[in-house]
C-alpha positions in Angstrom: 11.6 11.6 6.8 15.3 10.5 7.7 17.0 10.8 4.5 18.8 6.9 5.0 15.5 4.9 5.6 14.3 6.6 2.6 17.5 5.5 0.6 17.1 2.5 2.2 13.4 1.6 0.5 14.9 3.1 -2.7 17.7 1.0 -3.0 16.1 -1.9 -2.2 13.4 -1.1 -5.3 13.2 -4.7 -7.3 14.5 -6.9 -4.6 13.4 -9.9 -4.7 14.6 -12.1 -1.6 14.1 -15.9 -1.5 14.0 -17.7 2.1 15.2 -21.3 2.9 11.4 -22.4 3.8 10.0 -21.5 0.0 8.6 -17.7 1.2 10.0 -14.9 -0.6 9.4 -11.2 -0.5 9.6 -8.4 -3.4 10.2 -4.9 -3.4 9.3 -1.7 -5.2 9.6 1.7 -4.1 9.9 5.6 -6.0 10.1 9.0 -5.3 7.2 10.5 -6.7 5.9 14.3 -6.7 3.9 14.6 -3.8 0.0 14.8 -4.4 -2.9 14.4 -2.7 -3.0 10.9 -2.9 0.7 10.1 -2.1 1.8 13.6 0.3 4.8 11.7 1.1 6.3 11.4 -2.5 7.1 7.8 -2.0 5.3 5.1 -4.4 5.9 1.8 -2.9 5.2 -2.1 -2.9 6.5 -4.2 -0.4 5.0 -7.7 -1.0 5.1 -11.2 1.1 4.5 -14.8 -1.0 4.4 -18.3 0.0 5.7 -21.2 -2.1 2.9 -21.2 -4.1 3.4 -17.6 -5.2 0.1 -16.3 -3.5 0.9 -12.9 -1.6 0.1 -13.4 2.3 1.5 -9.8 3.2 1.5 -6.6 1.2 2.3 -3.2 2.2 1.6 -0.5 -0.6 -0.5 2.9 -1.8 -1.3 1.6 -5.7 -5.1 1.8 -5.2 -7.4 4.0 -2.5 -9.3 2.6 -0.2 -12.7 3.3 1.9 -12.1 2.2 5.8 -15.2 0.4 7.5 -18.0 2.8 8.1 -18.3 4.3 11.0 -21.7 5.2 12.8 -21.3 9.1 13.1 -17.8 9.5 11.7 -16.6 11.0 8.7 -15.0 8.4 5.7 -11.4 9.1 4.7 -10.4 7.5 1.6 -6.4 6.5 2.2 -3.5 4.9 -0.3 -1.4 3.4 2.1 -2.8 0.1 3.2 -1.7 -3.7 4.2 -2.5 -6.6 2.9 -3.2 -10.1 4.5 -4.3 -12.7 2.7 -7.8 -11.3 1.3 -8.1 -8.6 4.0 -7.3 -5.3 3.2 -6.4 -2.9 6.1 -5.8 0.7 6.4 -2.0 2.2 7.1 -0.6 5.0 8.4 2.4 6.0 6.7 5.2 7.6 8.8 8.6 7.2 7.5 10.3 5.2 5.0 12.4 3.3 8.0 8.8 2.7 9.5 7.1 1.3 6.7 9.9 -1.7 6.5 10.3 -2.5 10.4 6.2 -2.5 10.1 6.4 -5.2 6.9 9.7 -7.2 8.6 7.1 -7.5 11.7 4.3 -8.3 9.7 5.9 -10.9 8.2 8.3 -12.6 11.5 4.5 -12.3 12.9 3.0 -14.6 10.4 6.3 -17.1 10.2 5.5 -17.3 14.1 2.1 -18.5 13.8 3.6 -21.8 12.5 3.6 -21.0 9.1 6.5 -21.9 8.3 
């Protein structure tokens, strides 16, 4: 993990950034010890709302989730996961620079659905 995208995510831990059409986004990120559930020591929450307040896009690893069930393959329960609206996706943590190109392009793609 490149030691500036990690201080990156860190520093940016409690941002909350307003945007001129009523959206805003929040974030939270730590360094945690590393554990089965979070190898890559890193808690995080990087979070997407509309005017209303309702979160459209979330990026975080605060609860585990089961992936759909495959026929004939084996279930892996994962932390890191993405939010849109009610669904709930798995996500592959790389790095902490990927994680925020990954939720700035989750949310440009959404603003360019006409959202806006």
């Amino acid at each position: 993990m490149a030691t500036f995208d990690l201080e990156t995510l860190l520093n940016l831990d409690g941002e909350i950034f307003p945007m001129e059409n009523g959206y805003w986004t929040k974030f939270e990120a730590h360094q945690v010890e590393p554990s089965k559930q979070l190898p890559h020591g890193i808690s995080y929450s990087l979070t997407f709302h509309d005017r209303n307040n309702r979160r459209i896009i979330g990026f975080d690893n605060a609860h585990a989730i089961k992936p759909r069930r495959k026929k004939f393959g084996a279930r892996k329960v994962t932390w890191d996961h993405k939010h849109r609206l009610e669904k709930v996706f798995p996500y592959e943590f790389e790095t902490a620079g990927q994680l925020l190109e990954d939720f700035w392009r989750a949310v440009e793609t959404y603003l360019g659905e006409g959202h806006a």
